[in-house]
N, C-alpha and C positions, 0 to 999 in steps of 0.2 A: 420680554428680555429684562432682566433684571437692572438696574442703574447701574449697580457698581460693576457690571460687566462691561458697558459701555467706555468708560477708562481704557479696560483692557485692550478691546479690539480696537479702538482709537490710534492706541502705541501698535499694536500687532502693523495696523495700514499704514506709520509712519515708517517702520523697519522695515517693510517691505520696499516703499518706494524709494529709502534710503540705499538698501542692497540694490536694488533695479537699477538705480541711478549710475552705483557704485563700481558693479558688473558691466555697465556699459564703457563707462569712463575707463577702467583697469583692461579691457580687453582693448578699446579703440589707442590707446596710447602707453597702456605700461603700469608698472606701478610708481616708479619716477616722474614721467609726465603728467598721470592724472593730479586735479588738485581738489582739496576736500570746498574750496567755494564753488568751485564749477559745480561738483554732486550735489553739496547743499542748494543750490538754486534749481539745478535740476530736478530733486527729489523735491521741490519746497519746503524746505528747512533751513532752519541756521545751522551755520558751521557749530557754533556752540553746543548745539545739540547732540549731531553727529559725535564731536567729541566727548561729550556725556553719557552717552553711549558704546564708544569702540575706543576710545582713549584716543587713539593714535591711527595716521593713516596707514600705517600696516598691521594695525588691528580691525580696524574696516577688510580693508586686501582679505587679511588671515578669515572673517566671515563671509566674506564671500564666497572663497573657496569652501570651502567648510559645507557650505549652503549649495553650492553645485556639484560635491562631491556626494556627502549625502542624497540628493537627488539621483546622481547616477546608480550607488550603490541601491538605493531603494528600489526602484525599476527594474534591476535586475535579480533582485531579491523576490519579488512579486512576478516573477513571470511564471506563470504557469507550463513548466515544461513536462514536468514529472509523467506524462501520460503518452508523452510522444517517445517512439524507436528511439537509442539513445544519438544515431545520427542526428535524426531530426531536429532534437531536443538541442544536440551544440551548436547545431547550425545557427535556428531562431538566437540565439543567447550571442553568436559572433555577428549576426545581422543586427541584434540590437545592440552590441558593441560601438557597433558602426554609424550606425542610424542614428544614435545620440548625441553624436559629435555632427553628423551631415545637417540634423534638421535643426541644429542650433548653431547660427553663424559665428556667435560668440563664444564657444566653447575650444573652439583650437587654439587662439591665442587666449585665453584666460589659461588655458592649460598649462600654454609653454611659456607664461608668463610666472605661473606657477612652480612650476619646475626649477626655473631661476632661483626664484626664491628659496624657493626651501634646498635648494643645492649651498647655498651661501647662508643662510640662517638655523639657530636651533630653533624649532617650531613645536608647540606642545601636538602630540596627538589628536589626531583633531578625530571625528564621528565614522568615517569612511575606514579609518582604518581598525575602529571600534567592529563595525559591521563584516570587516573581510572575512574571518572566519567561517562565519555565517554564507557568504560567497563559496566558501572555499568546498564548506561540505555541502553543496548544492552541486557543484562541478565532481567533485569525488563520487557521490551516488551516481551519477552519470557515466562514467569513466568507469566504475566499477559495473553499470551495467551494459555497458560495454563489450567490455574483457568479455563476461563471464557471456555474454553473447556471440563471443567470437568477431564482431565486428571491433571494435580496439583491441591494439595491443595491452598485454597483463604490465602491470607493476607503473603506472603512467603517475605521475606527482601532479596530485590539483593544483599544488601551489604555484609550481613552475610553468605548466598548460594556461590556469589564468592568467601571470606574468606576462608572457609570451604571445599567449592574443590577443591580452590589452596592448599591448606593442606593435604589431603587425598591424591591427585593426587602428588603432589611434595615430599613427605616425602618417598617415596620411595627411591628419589635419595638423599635426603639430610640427611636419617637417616638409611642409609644400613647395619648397623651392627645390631640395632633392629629389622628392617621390616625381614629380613633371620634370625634372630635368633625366633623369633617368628611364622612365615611362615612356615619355612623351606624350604623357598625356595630362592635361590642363584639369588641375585637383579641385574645382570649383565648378566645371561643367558637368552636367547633366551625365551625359557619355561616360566621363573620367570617375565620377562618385559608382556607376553603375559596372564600371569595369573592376573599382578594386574592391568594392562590395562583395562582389562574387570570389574574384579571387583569393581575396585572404582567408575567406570564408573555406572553399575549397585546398587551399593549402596547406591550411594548418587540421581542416580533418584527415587531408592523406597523408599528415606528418603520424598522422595517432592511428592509424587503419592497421589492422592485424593482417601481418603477413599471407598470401595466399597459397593456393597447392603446394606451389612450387617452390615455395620461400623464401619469396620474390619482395 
């Protein structure tokens, strides 16, 4: 390895532990409540640094997100669906809608943490929604192969179908006190992750399912 690389990755494992820290504190308390000394000792840093880095702690916040949204979009971007029936194919993609919000504890409230935010602030564009298009025509081949198989309905809008599953599929975590008050089923168990798994999954493909004989 070269020296003058060593620098580099140096600062690469400080920004990370700096977001890890940052991501924990913003999802366990808020963006209001977290405070940039608490992160800084937690990631082992000076706050100095941090702020040398992100300015501000809703410039930290704003990398954060940034940094988990990209990740989601990336994973979803990299699924390899394209070879499966087009059912198949939207199913896995709402399973992993799902799954990524389940098997990350921190991701429901970072989310609706998020949301706050950026309902109350103008926030620059951030990478996620750089990449949607890119989403977008991966869902549209699908939906187009579809139609033309007769298993979806014709004329379906990628844009609105991802909206729409992201919502069904994600409001579980981001709206738990509603989804279990109305369910009655407890959005953190075992049983309750595996019931609305299924379901929203199955829901939203018989919203897109092509009419039958009967034209039903």
């Amino acid at each position: 390895m070269k020296s003058s690389e060593q620098p580099e990755i140096g600062k690469l494992n400080t920004l990370k532990r700096i977001l890890a820290a940052a991501r924990q504190a913003f999802s366990d308390k808020g963006l209001a409540g977290a405070r940039i000394e608490d992160i800084a000792q937690d990631a082992g840093v000076t706050k100095q640094l941090i702020h040398h880095y992100y300015g501000t702690k809703e410039g930290l916040f704003i990398a954060v997100l940034d940094e988990a949204s990209d990740s989601i979009m990336s994973e979803l971007l990299g699924l390899e669906v394209e070879s499966l029936a087009p059912a198949q194919a939207l199913q896995r993609l709402l399973h992993h809608f799902f799954d990524q919000y389940a098997q990350d504890p921190l991701m429901g409230s970072l989310a609706l943490e998020g949301i706050r935010y950026h309902d109350a602030h103008h926030t620059p564009r951030n990478h996620f929604l750089e990449q949607a298009p890119r989403l977008v025509n991966k869902l549209e081949g699908i939906l187009q192969r579809g139609a033309e198989s007769g298993v979806f309905r014709q004329g379906l809008d990628a844009r609105l179908f991802l909206a729409t599953a992201a919502l069904i599929t994600t409001g579980w975590f981001t709206n738990r006190y509603s989804t279990s008050a109305l369910t009655g089923l407890e959005t953190y168990s075992e049983h309750g992750l595996r019931v609305w798994r299924k379901h929203c999954a199955d829901f939203v493909l018989a919203s897109i399912a092509a009419p039958g004989p009967s034209g039903g």
